[in-house]
C-alpha positions in Angstrom: 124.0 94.6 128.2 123.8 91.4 130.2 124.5 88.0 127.5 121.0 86.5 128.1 119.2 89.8 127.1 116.2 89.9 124.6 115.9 92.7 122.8 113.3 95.0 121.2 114.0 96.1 117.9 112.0 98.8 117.6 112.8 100.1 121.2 116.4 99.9 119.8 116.0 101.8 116.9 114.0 104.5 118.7 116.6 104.8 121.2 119.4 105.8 118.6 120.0 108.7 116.3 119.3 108.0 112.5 122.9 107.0 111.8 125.0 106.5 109.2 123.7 103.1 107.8 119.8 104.0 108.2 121.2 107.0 105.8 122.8 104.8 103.6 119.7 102.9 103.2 117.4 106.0 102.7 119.7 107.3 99.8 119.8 103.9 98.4 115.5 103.7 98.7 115.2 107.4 97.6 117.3 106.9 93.9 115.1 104.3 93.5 112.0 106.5 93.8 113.6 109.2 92.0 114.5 107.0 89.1 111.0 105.4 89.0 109.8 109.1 89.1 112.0 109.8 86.0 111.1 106.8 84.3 107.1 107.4 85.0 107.3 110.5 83.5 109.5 110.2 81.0 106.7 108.7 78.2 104.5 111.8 79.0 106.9 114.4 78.1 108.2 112.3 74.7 104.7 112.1 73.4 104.8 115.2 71.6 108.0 114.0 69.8 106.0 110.8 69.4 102.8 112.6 67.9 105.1 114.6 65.3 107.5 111.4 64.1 105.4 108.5 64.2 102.6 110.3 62.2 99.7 109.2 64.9 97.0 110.9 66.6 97.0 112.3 69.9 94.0 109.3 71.2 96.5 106.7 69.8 98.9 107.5 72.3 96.2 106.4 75.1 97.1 102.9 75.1 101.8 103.9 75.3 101.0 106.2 77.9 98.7 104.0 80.1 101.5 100.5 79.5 103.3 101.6 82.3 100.9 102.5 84.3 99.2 98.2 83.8 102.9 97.0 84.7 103.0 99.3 88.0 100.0 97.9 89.0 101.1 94.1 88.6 104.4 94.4 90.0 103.0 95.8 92.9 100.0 93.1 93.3 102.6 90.6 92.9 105.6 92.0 94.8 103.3 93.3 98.1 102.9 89.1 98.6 106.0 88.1 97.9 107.6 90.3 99.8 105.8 89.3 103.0 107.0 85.8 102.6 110.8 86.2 101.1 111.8 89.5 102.2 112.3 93.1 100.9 115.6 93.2 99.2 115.6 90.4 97.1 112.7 91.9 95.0 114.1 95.5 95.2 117.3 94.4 93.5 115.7 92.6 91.1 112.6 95.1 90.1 115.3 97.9 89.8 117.2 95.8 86.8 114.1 94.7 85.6 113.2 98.3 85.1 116.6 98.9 83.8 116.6 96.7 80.8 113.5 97.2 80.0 114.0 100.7 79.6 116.7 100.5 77.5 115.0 98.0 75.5 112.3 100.6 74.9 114.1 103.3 73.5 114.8 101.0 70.6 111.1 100.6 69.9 110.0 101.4 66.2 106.0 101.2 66.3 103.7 101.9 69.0 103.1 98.4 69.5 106.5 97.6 70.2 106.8 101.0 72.8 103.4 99.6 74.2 104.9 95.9 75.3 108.1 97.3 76.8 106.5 99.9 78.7 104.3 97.4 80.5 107.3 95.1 81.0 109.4 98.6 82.6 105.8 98.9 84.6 106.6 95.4 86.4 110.1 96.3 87.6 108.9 100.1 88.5 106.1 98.8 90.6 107.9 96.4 92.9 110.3 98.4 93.6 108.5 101.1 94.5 106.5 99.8 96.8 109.4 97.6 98.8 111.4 100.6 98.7 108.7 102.6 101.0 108.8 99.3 103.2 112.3 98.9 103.5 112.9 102.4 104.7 109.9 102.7 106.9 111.0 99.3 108.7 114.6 101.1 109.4 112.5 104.7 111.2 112.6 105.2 114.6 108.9 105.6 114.9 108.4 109.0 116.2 110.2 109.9 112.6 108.4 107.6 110.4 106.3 109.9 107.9 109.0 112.3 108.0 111.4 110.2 106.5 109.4 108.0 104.5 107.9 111.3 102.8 111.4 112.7 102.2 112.1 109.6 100.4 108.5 109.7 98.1 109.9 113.3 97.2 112.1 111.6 94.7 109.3 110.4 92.8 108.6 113.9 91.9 111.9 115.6 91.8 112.5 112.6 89.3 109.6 113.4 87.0 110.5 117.3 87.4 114.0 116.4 86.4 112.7 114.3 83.4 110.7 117.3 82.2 113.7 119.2 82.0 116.6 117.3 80.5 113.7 116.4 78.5 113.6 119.8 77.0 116.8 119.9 76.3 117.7 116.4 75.6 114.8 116.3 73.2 116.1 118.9 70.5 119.5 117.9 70.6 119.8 113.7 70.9 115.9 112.7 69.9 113.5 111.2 72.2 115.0 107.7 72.4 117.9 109.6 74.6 115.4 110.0 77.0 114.7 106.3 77.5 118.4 105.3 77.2 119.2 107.5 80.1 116.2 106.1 82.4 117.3 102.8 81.8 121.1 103.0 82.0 121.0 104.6 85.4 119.1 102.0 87.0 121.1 99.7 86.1 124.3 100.8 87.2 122.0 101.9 90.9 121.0 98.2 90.9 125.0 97.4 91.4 124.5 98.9 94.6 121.9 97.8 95.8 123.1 94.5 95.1 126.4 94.9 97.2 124.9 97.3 100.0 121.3 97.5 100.6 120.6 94.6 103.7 117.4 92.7 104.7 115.0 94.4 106.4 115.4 93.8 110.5 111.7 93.6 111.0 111.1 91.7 108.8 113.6 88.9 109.9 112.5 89.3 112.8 108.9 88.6 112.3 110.0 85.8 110.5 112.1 84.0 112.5 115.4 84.5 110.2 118.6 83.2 112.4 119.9 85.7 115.4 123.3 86.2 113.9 121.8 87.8 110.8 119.4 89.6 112.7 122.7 90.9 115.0 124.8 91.6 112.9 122.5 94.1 110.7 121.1 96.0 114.1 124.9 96.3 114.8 125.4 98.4 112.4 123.1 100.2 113.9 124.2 99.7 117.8 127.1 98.3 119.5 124.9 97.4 122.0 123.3 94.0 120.5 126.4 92.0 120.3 125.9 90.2 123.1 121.6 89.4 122.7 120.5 85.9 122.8 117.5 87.0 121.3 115.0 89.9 119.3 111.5 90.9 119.7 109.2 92.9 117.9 106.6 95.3 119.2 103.5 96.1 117.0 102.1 99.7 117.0 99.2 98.2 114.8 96.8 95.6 116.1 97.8 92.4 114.8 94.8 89.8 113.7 96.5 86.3 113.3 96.5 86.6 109.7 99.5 88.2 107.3 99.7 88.9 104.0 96.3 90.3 101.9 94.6 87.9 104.8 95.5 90.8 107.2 94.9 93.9 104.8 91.8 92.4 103.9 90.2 91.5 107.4 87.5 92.3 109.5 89.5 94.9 111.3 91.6 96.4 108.3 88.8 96.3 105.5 87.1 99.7 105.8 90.7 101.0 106.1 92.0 99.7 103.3 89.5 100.3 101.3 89.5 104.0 101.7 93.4 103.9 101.0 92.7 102.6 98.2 90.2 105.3 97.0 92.2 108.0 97.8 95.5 107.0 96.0 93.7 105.4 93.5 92.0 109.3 92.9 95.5 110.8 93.7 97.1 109.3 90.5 94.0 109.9 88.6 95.0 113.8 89.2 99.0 112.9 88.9 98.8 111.0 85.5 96.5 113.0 84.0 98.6 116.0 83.8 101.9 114.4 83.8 100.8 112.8 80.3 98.7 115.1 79.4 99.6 118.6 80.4 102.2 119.6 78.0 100.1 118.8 75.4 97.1 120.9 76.5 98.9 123.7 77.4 100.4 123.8 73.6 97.0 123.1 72.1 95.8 126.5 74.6 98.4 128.4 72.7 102.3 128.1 74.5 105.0 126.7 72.8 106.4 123.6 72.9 109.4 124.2 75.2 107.3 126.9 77.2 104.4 124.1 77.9 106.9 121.4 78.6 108.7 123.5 81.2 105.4 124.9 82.7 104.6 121.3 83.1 107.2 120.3 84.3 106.8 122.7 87.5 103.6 120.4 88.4 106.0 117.4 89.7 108.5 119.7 91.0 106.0 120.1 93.6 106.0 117.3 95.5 109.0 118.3 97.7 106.4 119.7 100.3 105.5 116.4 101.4 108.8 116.5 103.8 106.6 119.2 105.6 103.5 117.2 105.5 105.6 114.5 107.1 106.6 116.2 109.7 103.0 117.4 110.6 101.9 114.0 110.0 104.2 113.1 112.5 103.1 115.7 115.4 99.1 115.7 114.2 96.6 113.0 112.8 97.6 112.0 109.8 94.3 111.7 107.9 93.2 115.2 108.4 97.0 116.4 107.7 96.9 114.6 103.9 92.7 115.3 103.7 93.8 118.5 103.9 95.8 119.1 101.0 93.8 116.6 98.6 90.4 119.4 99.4 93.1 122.5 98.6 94.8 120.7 95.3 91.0 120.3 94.1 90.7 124.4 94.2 94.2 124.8 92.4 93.5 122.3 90.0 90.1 123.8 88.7 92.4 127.1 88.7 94.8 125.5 86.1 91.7 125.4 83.8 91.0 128.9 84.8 94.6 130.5 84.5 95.7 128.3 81.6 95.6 131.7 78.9 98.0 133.8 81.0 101.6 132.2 81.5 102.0 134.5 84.5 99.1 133.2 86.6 99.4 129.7 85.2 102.9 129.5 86.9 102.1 129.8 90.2 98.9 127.6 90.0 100.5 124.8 88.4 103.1 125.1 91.1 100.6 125.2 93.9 98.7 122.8 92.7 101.8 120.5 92.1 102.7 121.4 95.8 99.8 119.8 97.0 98.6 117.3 95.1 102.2 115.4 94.9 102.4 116.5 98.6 99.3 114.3 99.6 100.2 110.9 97.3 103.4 111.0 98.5 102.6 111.0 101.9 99.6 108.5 101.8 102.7 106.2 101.3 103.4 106.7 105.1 100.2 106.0 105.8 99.9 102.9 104.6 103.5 101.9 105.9 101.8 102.8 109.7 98.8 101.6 109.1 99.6 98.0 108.6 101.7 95.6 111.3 104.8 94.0 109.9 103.4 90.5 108.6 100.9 92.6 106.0 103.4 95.5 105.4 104.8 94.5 102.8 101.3 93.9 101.1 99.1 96.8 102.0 101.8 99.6 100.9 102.1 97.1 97.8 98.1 96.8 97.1 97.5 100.6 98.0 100.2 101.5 95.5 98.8 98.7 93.0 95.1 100.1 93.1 96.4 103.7 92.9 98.0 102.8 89.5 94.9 102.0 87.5 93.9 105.4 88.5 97.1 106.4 86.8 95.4 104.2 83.8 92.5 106.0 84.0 93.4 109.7 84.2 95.4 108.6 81.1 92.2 107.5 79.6 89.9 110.0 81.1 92.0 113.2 79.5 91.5 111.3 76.0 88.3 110.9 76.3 87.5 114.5 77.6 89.5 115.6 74.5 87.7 113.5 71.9 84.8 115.1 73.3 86.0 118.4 72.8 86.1 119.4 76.5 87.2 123.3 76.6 90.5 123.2 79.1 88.7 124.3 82.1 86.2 121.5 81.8 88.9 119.0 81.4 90.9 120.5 84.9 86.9 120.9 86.4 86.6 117.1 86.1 90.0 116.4 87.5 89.3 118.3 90.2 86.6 116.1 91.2 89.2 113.3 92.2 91.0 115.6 94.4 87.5 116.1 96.2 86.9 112.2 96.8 90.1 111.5 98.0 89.8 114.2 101.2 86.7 112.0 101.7 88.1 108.9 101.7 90.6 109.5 104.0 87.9 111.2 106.4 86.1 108.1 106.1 89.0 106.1 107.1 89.3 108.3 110.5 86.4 107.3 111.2 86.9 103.6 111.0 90.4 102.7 112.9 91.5 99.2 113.0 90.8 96.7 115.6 90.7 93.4 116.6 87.7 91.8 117.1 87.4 88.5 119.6 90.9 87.3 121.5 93.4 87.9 119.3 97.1 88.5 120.5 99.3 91.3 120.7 101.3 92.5 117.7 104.4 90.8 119.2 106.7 88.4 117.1 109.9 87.1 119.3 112.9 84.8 118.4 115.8 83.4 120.6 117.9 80.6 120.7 
């Protein structure tokens, strides 16, 4: 490479294999969605413990379960910002110990209050991180292999609410619920060590923002050998750019329809996801399982998720809206089925697991979406706001399942109504096919450059 070279960063990383410090960074990113997956989840399968000790109804428990689901949504709203003007790692580091603590804190709780205020404050921490870590690692893909990998990383939000549902059940009987908790916490602490010594800037991002060329070198080094020598780095946008960064840019002319209808789907996608993982083991006890029994049945609904590396890969190959439209129309059939199936343990297996399948498949992967649909100087926000929205429909399938009980909803009216948000997700995200982004007047090409 000739010393007065400029070079393209993304045509760099697409011209290499996904090496060994990409990987490094994807396992980093991927504990941290598996622990926020965990962490989610954890509340949801200690409520029954909660019910039975603390002497409360099961609609008091509306305002515990839905804390964490309030502090998602902030972190996110706040981080998506922030992270478009300071950088991605900064706030990943700190969210993760913010979760940490706070989770800790919370397994010392004695009232519901007390849960109720920690939980929100663990909310904060679990929503920035969250949505940097899908930044991050979509900002290191070479971009044929973007939803693939991004995907494979959102699988450890499941796998880590599937693993809580199961050293739940065992943890549970034999070290209390506040074991739970302790463990959540403790582990992303010691993870935010790491991150701390290891996890870099992302290289599009200093890019787009000008940071000096020896940082910027020395990180795509690691990469390739083949940068040493370049006086300078540019930045090719796949997505139109509009002059504006930040929300300006998710919420423009060109980006609003699109944005919007992310927001409905995800925002309907948690509605399903919370639902059941806080409410699930407790309706399937209340139609007749035990305890352990509806716990581990329940637990099969997160497990799920790992289809979305599939759905990445088709995302990759296929349009990406119909691909995750798709699966939101299917999970709407399985999840009336739950309703249906719920009296016989040997249908409700494989319907619960179909139905996790899909439905984790599709919110997973609408994380990839949003990471592609965006240009670099709103990335960091529109995964962020998608992924902020999405979480007050976490709030309110919390809220909705309570309600439906207190109304004295049979089981298959409760999954019935669910099932609905499955349905308006599929189409949103037709909607948004049908309204791409693009700029309007003379704007200029997504390009950012730096030399010196």
């Amino acid at each position: 490479m000739k010393g007065a070279s400029l070079v393209d960063v993304q045509e760099l990383i697409n011209g290499h294999p996904f090496g060994r410090f990409q990987r490094l960074i994807f396992f980093m990113c991927f504990v941290i969605v598996l622990l926020d997956g965990f962490d989610t989840a954890a509340i949801g399968f200690i409520a029954p413990s909660l019910l039975t000790q603390w002497h409360v109804a099961k609609s008091d428990l509306g305002p515990v379960l839905s804390a964490a689901l309030f502090g998602l949504a902030f972190g996110a709203l706040v981080s998506g910002p922030l992270s478009d003007r300071v950088g991605r790692r900064a706030l990943i580091v700190g969210s993760v110990f913010l979760f940490g603590v706070a989770c800790v804190a919370s397994a010392f709780s004695t009232t519901l209050s007390q849960l109720t205020v920690l939980r929100f404050a663990t909310g904060i921490g679990l929503g920035a991180a969250m949505a940097n870590a899908v930044t991050m690692i979509d900002e290191f893909c070479p971009t044929g292999r973007r939803a693939t990998v991004t995907t494979l990383m959102c699988c450890g939000f499941p796998l880590g609410a599937a693993l809580g549902g199961l050293l739940a059940a065992w943890m549970i009987p034999h070290a209390g619920w506040r074991s739970v908790l302790m463990l959540g916490g403790a582990t992303p602490i010691l993870h935010g060590v790491l991150l701390w010594l290891k996890l870099p800037e992302s290289v599009r991002f200093m890019v787009a923002n000008g940071k000096p060329v020896a940082r910027i070198r020395a990180t795509l080094g690691r990469i390739s050998e083949d940068v040493i020598h370049a006086r300078g780095f540019v930045l090719t946008e796949s997505a139109p750019a509009t002059g504006d960064n930040g929300l300006g840019l998710v919420l423009s002319r060109s980006y609003i329809v699109g944005t919007l209808m992310l927001w409905l789907a995800a925002f309907m996608g948690l509605v399903i996801i919370y639902a059941l993982i806080n409410w699930m083991p407790i309706l399937l006890r209340d139609a007749g399982l035990s305890p352990k029994s509806a716990t581990l049945v329940s637990a099969l609904f997160p497990l799920g998720g790992v289809g979305a590396v599939l759905c990445g890969a088709l995302m990759d190959r296929f349009n990406a809206n119909f691909v995750i439209a798709t699966c939101y129309a299917l999970a709407a059939v399985g999840l009336f089925g739950i309703g249906v199936t719920a009296g016989t343990v040997s249908l409700l297996i494989p319907v619960v697991l179909v139905s996790g399948v899909l439905v984790n498949t599709a919110q997973a992967s609408m994380n990839a979406l949003a990471a592609t649909f965006y240009p670099t100087e709103g990335r960091g926000t529109g995964v962020a706001w998608m992924l902020g929205m999405a979480r007050f429909g976490g709030v309110a399938g919390s809220f909705l399942v309570a309600e439906l009980v207190r109304r004295h909803f049979t089981l298959v009216g409760v999954f019935a109504t669910i099932a609905i948000a499955g349905a308006l997700s599929c189409i949103a995200l037709l909607v948004k096919q049908a309204s791409p982004p693009h700029v309007f007047g003379t704007q200029p090409d997504g390009v950012g450059s730096l030399s010196h």
